[in-house]
N, C-alpha and C positions, 0 to 999 in steps of 0.2 A: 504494500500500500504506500503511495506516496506521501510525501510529508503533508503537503495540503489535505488530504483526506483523511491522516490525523488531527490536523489542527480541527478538522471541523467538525470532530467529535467531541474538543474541547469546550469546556463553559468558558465563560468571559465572566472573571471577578473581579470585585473592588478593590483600593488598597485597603493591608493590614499593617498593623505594627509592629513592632517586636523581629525585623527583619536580620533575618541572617547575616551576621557581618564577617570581615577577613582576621579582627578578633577573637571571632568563637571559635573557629577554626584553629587557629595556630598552625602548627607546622603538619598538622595532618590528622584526620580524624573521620571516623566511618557512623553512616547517620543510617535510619530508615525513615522512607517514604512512608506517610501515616494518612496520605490522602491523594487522591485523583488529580493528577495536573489540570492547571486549568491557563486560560490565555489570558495575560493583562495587558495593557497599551505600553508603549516601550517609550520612554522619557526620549530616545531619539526617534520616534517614528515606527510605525508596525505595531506587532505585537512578540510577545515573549513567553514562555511557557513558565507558570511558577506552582512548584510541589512547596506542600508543608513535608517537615522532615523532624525529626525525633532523635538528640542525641542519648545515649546507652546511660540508666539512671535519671534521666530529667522527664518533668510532668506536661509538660506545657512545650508543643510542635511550636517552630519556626518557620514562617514563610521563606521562601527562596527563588527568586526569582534569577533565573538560572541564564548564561552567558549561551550563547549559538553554538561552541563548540560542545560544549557539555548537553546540550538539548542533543546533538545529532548522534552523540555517543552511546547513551540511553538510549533510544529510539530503535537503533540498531539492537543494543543487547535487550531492551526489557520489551520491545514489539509496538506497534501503531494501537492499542486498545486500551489510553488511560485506566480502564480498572484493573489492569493485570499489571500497574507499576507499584499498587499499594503494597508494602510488605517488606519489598526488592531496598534492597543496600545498595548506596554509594559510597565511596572512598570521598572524601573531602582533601583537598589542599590550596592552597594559597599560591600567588605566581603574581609578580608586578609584569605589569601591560601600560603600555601605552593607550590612554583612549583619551581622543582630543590634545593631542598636544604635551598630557600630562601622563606625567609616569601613577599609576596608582594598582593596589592590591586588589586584586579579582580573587574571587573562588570558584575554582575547578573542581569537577567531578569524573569520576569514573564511575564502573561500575564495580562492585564488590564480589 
């Protein structure tokens, strides 16, 4: 299934709080998906795919509004059917990127 044809299985959410930063991560840390991606509007244009995700011992999921590469790497390992991501593990890590001019801390994913 092509990437369009997942997206379009995706809801379109509002923003949340409490957003996943390049702080909670650190140098590397393994989360789980705790809910169905869904599509929010991209601060540049488009749209973005964002999973809440559950670090190991904590109560309360983090939204994650995830970068293009790490959407396309998912996508591949965990398949085009938002409900069969719920559960599936990512690897978290950190990576300074340039975006806009400026150097700043992204969070990366893989899959677990």
């Amino acid at each position: 299934m092509p990437k369009e044809e997942f997206e379009a299985e995706l809801p379109v959410t509002l923003g949340q709080a409490n957003f996943l930063t390049a702080l909670d991560v650190g140098k590397g840390k393994t989360v789980e998906i705790v809910e169905a991606p869904s599509l929010v509007d991209s601060q540049f244009g488009g749209k973005r795919c964002r999973i809440s995700i559950k670090f190991s011992g904590e109560k309360e999921p983090k939204p994650w509004t995830m970068n293009n590469t790490t959407y396309r790497r998912l996508v591949v390992a965990f398949g085009t059917k938002p409900q069969k991501w719920v559960g599936r593990k990512v690897h978290l890590t950190v990576r300074e990127v340039v975006v806009r001019g400026e150097v700043r801390k992204a969070v990366y994913g893989e899959p677990a």
